[in-house]
Each structure stands twice: as structure tokens, then as C-alpha cells.
N, C-alpha and C positions, 0 to 999 in steps of 0.2 A: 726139465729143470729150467732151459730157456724161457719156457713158456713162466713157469713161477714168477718170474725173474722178471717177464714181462708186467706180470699184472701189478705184481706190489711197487714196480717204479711207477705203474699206470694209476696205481691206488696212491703211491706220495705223492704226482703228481697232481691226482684230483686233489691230493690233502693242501698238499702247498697253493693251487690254486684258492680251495676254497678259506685258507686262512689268510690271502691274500684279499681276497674279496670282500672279508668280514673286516680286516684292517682298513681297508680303502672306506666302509665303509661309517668306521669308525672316525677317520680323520676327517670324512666328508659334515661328520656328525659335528665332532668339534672343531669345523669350521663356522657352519651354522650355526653354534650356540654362540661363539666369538661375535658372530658379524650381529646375532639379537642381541648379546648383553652390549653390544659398542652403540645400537642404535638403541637402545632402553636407558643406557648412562646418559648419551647425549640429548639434547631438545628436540629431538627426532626432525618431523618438517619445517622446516621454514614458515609460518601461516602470516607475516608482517606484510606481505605486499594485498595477501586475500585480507586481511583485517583494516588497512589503508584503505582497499577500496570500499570494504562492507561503510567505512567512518564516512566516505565521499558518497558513497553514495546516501547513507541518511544524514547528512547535512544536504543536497542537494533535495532530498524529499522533504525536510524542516523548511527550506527555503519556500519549496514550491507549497505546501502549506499556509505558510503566512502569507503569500501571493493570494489565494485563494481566499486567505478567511478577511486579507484589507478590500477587497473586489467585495465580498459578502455584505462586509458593512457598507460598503457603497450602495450595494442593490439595496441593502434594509435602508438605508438611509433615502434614495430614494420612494423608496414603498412609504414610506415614512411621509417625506413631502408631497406625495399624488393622495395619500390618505388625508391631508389635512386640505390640497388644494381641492378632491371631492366633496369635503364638507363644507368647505367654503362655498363654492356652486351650488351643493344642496340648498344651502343656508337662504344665499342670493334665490334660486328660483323658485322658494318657499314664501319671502317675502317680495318677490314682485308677482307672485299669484292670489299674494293676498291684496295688493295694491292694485291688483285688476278686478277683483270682488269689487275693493271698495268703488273703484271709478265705474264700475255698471252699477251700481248701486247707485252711487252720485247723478249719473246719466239718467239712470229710471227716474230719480226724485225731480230731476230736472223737465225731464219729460211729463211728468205729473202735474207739476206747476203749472208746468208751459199752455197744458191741457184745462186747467179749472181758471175759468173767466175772472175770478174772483183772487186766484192767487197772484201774488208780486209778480 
């Protein structure tokens, strides 16, 4: 009879244990569902200090941007001005190449005169 006696306090004990286990487990449950619906009501992360800086830093890339495209117009504008001082120089050593035609030319006719007895 002791022995009976033993097992079914041994048996409400595993009972009471494991109704204890399933409550704790429950209240662990509806902790967690508390602490998601507290952070699903509220605005969850803070993201103001990440979206400040994501704002700094493309204002700081707009900036460097416009640095780059006033430098741009610079080089074009330059390329610009070497373009037009090249064809000025073409221009020039186009017509001093023809101006040296003409003066071997003039030199030859001179030379021809100078040669016939009869010419001035």
C-alpha cells in the first residue's frame, strides 16, 4: 500500500509539475505577445538619426556633383578656346604657305628678267 501511495504522489507530482511547465509556458507566451503587440502599436525603431544622415550625405554628393559638372564646363570651355586658337594657326600657316608660293614665284619671274638681255 506504501508503495501505491508512492507512485500516485509520484504521478501528481509529475502532474503538478507538468501543469506547472505548461502554465509558465503560457505566461512566457503572453509575455511575448505583449512585448509584439507594444512594439507593432508603437513606431518601432527610431530611423531619424539613419535618414539625417542618408539627407547629409546626398546633399553632400549634390554638392560634389555640381563641383564637378562647373570644373566640366571649364575643361569644355577651354577645349573650346584651343579649338578655335587651332584653327586660327591653321588659318595663319595656310596663308603664309601660300604667300611663300607667291614670293618663289615672284623670285623665279625676277630671276627670268634678270636673265633675258632684253627684259627691264
Amino acid at each position: 500500500m506504501l508503495d501505491k501511495l508512492k507512485d500516485n504522489l509520484a504521478s501528481i507530482a509529475a502532474l503538478v509539475a507538468a501543469i506547472v511547465a505548461i502554465g509558465g509556458g503560457f505566461v512566457k507566451y503572453g509575455e511575448i505577445t505583449t512585448k509584439l503587440s507594444q512594439i507593432e502599436s508603437s513606431q518601432g525603431v527610431d530611423l531619424t538619426p539613419v535618414e539625417s544622415k542618408i539627407t547629409e550625405t546626398k546633399s553632400d554628393l549634390i554638392k560634389q556633383i555640381d563641383e564637378l559638372k562647373t570644373e566640366l564646363d571649364s575643361i569644355r570651355s577651354g577645349i573650346s578656346k584651343n579649338k578655335s586658337a587651332n584653327n586660327d594657326v591653321n588659318t595663319k600657316a595656310q596663308v603664309n604657305e601660300k604667300e611663300i608660293q607667291l614670293l618663289k614665284l615672284q623670285i623665279q619671274e625676277i630671276q627670268i628678267k634678270s636673265k633675258n638681255p632684253l627684259g627691264g
